[in-house]
C-alpha positions in Angstrom: 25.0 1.2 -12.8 21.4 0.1 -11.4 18.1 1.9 -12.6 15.9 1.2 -10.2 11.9 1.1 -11.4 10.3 -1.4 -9.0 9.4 1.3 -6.4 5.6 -0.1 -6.3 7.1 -2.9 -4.5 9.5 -1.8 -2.3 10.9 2.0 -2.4 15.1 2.1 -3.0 17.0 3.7 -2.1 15.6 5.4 0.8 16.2 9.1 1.9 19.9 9.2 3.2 18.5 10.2 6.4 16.0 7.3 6.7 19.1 4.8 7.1 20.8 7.3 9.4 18.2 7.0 11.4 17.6 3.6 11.6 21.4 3.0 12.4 21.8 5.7 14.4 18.4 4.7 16.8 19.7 1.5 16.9 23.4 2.9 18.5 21.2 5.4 20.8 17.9 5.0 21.6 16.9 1.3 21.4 14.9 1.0 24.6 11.6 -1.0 25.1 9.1 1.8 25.4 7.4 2.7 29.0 8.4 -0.9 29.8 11.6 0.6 32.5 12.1 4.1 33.3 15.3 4.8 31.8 16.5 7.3 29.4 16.5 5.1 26.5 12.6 3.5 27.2 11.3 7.2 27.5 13.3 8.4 24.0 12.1 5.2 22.6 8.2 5.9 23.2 8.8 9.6 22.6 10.0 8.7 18.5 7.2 6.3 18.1 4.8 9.1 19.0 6.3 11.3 16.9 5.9 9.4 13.9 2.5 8.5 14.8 1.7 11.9 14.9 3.5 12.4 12.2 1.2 10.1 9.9 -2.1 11.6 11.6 -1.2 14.8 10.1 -0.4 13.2 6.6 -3.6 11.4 6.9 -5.1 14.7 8.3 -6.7 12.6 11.7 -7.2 14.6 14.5 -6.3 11.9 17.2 -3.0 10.5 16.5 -3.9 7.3 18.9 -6.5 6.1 15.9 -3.0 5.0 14.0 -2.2 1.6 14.8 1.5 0.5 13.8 1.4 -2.9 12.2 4.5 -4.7 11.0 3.4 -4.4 7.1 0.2 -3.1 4.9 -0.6 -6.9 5.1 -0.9 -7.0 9.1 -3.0 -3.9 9.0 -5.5 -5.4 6.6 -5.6 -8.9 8.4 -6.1 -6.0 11.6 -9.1 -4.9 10.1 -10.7 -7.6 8.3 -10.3 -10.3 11.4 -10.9 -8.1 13.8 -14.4 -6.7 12.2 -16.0 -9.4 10.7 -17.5 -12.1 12.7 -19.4 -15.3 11.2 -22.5 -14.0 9.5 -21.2 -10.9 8.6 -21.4 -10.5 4.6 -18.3 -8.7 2.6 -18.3 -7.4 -0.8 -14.7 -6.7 -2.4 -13.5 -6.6 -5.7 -11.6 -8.1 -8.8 -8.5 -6.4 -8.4 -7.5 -6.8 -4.7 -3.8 -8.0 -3.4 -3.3 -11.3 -1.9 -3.4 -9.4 1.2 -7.2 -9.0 0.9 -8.4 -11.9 -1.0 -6.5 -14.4 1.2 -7.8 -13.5 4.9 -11.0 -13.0 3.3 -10.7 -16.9 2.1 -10.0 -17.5 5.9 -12.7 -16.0 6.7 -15.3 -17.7 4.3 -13.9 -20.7 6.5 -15.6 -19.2 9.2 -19.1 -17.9 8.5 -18.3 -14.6 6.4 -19.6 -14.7 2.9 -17.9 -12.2 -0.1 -19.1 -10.9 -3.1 -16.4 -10.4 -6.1 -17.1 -7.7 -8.1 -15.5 -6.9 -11.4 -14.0 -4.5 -13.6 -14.8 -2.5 -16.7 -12.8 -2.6 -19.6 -11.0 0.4 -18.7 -10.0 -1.8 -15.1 -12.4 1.0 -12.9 -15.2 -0.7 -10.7 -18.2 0.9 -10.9 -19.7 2.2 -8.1 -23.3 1.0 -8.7 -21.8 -2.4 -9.4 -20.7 -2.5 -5.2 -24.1 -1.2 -4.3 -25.8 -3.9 -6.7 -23.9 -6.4 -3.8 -24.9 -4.7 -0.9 -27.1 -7.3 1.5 -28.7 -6.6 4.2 -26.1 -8.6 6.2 -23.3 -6.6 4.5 -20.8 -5.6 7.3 -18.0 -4.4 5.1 -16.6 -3.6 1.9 -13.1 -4.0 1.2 -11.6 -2.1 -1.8 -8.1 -1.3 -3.4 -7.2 2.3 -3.6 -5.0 1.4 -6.8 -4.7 -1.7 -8.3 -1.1 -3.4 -7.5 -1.3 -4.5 -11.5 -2.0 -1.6 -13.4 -2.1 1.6 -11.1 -5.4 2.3 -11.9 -6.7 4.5 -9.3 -10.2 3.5 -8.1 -13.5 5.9 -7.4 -13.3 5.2 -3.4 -15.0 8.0 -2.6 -18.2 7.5 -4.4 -18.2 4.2 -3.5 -17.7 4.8 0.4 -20.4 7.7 -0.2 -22.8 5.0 -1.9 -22.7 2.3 1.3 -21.8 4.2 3.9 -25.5 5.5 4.4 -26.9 2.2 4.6 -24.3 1.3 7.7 -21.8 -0.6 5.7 -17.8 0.1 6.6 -15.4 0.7 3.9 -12.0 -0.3 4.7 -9.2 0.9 2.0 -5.8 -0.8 1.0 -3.6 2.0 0.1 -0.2 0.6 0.3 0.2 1.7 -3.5 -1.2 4.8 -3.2 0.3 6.7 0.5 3.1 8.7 -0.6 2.3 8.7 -3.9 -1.1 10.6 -4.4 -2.0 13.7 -1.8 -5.1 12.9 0.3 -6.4 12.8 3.5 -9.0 9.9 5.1 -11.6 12.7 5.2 -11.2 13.2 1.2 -11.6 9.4 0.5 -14.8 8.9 3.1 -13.5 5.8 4.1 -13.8 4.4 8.0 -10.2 2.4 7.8 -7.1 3.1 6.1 -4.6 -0.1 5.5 -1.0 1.6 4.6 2.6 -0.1 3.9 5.9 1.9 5.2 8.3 0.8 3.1 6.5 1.9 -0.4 6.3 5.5 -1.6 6.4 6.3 2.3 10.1 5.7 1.9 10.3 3.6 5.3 11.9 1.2 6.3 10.4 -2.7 5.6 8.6 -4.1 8.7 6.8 -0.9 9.0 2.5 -0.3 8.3 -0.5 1.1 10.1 -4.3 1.0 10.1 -5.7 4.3 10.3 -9.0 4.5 12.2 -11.3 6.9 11.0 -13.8 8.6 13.8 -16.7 6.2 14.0 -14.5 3.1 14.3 -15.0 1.8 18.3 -12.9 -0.3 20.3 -16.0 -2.4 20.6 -15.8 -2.7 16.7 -12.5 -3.9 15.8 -11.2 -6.8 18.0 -7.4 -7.1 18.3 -5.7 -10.0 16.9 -2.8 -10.3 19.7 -2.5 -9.7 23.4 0.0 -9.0 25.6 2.0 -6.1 27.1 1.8 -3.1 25.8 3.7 0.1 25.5 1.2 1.6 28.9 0.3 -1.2 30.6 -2.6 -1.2 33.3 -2.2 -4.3 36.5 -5.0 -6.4 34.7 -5.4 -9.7 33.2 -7.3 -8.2 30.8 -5.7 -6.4 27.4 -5.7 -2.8 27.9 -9.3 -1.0 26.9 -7.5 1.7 24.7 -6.1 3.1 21.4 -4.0 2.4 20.6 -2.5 -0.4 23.2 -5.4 -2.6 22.6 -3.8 -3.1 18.9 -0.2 -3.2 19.8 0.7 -5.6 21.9 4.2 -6.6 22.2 7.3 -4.8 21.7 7.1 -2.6 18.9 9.7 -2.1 16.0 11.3 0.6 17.0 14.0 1.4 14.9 11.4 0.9 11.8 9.0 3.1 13.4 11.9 5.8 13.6 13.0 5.4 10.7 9.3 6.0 9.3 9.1 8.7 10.9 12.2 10.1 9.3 11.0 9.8 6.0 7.3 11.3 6.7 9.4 14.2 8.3 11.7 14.4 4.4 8.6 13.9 3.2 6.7 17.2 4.7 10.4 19.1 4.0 10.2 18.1 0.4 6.2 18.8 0.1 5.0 15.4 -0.9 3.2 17.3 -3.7 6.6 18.0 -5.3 7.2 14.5 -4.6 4.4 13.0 -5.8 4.4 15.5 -8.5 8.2 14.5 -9.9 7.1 10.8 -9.8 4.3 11.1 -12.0 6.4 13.2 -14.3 8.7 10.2 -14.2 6.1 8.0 -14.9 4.8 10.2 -18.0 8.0 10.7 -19.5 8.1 6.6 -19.2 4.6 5.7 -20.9 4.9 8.0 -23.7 8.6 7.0 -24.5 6.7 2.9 -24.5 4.1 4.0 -26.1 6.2 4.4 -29.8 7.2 0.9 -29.6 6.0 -1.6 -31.4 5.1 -4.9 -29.4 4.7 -2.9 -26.1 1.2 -3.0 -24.6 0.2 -0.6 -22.1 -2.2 -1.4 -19.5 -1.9 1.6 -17.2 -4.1 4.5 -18.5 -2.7 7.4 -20.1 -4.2 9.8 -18.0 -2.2 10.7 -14.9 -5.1 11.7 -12.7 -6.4 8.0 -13.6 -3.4 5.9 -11.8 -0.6 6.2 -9.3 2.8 6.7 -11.0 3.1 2.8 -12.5 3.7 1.6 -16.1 2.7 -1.9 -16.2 3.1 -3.5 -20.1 3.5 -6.7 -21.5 5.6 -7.2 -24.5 5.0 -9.1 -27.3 7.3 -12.6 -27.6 8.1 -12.0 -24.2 7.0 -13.6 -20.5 7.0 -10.8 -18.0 9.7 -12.4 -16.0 11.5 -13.5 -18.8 11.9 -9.4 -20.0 12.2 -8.3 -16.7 15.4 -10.7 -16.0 17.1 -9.4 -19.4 16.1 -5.8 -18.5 18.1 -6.5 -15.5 21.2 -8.7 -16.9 22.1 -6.5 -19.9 20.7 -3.1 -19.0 20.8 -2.8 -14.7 17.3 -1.7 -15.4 15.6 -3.0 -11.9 11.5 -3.4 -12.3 8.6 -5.3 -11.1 7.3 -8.5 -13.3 4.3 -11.0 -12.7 1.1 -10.8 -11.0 1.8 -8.4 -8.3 -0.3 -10.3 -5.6 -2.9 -9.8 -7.8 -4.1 -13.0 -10.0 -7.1 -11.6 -10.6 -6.8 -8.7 -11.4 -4.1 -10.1 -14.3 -6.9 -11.9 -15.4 -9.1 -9.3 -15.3 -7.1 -7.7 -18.2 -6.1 -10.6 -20.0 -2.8 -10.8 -18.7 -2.7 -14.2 -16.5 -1.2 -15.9 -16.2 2.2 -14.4 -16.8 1.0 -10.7 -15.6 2.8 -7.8 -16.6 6.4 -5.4 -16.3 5.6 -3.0 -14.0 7.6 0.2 -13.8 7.5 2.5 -11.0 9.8 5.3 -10.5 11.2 6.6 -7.3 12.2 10.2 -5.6 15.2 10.5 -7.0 14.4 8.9 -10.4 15.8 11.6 -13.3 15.4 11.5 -16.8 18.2 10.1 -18.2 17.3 7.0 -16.7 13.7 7.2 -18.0 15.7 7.8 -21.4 17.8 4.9 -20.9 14.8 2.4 -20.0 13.0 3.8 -23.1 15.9 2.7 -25.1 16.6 -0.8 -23.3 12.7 -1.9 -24.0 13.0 -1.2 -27.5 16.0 -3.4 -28.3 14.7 -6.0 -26.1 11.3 -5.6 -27.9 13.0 -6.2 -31.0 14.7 -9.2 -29.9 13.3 -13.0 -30.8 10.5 -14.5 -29.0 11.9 -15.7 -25.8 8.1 -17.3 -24.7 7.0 -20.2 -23.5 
């Protein structure tokens, strides 16, 4: 029997009617969309507007054609950050960001664009007047986590997009860790762009992401980082002048994009705040079950509102990957361990360079297997050092 707790990296198992539709699509609908004009093209481009539309209305955006479908969270960021910034432009981001961030941003610096780190508390929060305090007056962008991928600790992106935003500075937001697993909508958060991943707490399909545009992003703004035919193509050299085509050259991944739009659609069935509700439940029942044992160190806070639904630890004797494996081999207890794509932000708690155990419980997560992890950390807690 597998518990499976590593849901911040990759949700399993999806909806049964996610992988129906993937398969089934595949069998039936497979066409290249607008590209012929057969049956299968036209039900091809008709389920890839679907679930676009589908994740405006999560997202609350009134022009579905401002969400771009990307192959990952990671190609939307790239999306956004090498399609804004040009050399000269300044960035300010932060301590906690993903390799997805911090690594096109390096690219970048290669280039002419200059960043500004800024830390954390103690309590892993960036403070909002610690972003304005790196503001320049060539400051084109800031870049922030929505959650950190390392601790779950939900960041104040609102007041900080409310802070810059007046002094014409963009705000783009990586919530790969956070859509599908907090309610909110790109109006709520202030932000101008919206990096997501599919196949987290969206319960798609891997291979699946968008960048969601908010209203005062232009086409002259954002360049794309591909051309070549696209889903409505005009008889030009030239890449086509329009959202979304001028981001999505190529043929699209379909049968992700379906499937995607199969789990938004269980999504709105179930009310993701049920969903998102049952998972932080999970996640509550979790940390205060770790909390009572000795050698556990928690370094998600205990406040719900405060984090998604992750339980990163470390344990004492024990390397991260070292627990994780046994947790695995002797228990079937599935979870995240290392730095999450997050060096820093392991540092930034004292954690590298090992990082953490990161539990993250799923949709269908109950609490008998939230008992049975409980009990599974303890013995191994109890167990001799097995650290380098």
């Amino acid at each position: 029997m597998v518990t499976y707790l590593d849901n911040a990296t990759t949700s399993w198992p999806k909806p049964p009617v996610v992988t129906r539709t993937l398969a089934a699509f595949l069998e039936e609908a497979n066409g290249v969309p607008r590209r012929t004009g057969h049956r299968l093209a036209r039900m091809t481009w008709e389920t890839i507007e679907q679930t676009r539309q589908r994740l405006a209305r999560l997202f609350g955006v009134d022009d579905a054609r401002r969400v771009i479908f990307t192959s990952s969270g990671t190609a939307a960021l790239n999306l956004a950050l090498k399609g804004l910034l040009v050399p000269g432009d300044h960035v300010v981001t932060t301590a906690i960001e993903h390799d997805a961030v911090r690594r096109p941003l390096r690219a970048l610096e290669q280039h002419g664009v200059t960043t500004s780190v800024v830390g954390v508390g103690a309590d892993g929060v960036i403070d909002p007047e610690d972003i304005v305090r790196a503001l320049r007056p060539n400051t084109r962008l800031v870049v922030i986590s929505h959650a950190s991928t390392a601790t779950g600790v939900v960041q104040p992106v609102a007041e900080i997009a409310c802070r810059v935003r007046p002094q014409g500075v963009l705000v783009l937001v990586d919530a790969a860790l956070t859509a599908g697993a907090l309610c909110f909508r790109l109006e709520d958060l202030h932000v101008d762009l919206l990096a997501v991943s599919g196949h987290k707490w969206l319960l798609g399909p891997p291979g699946t992401g968008a960048l969601v545009l908010g209203p005062n992003i232009t086409l002259a703004d954002l360049a794309p980082l591909s051309e070549g035919a696209t889903a409505s193509d005009a008889p030009d050299v030239v890449q086509r002048w329009a959202l979304p085509e001028r981001y999505e050259a190529g043929t699209p991944n379909a049968p992700g994009i379906a499937a995607l739009g199969a789990a938004l659609e269980w999504l709105a069935a179930e009310r993701l705040a049920t969903v998102t509700a049952r998972l932080q439940r999970s996640a509550e029942r979790l940390r205060r079950g770790l909390e009572t044992i000795a050698g556990v160190r928690l370094l998600s806070p205990a406040d719900p509102e405060q984090r998604v639904p992750v339980v990163s630890c470390v344990v004492r004797g024990w390397r991260p990957i070292d627990f994780a494996q046994a947790l695995e081999r002797h228990y079937g207890v599935v979870t995240g361990a290392g730095v999450h794509g997050a060096l820093e932000a392991c540092r930034s708690v004292g954690v590298a360079p090992h990082g953490t155990v990161r539990f993250s419980p799923g949709w269908n997560t109950d609490d008998e297997e939230i008992d049975r992890v409980v009990v599974a950390v303890a013995e191994l807690a109890r167990s001799p050092s097995r650290a380098d």
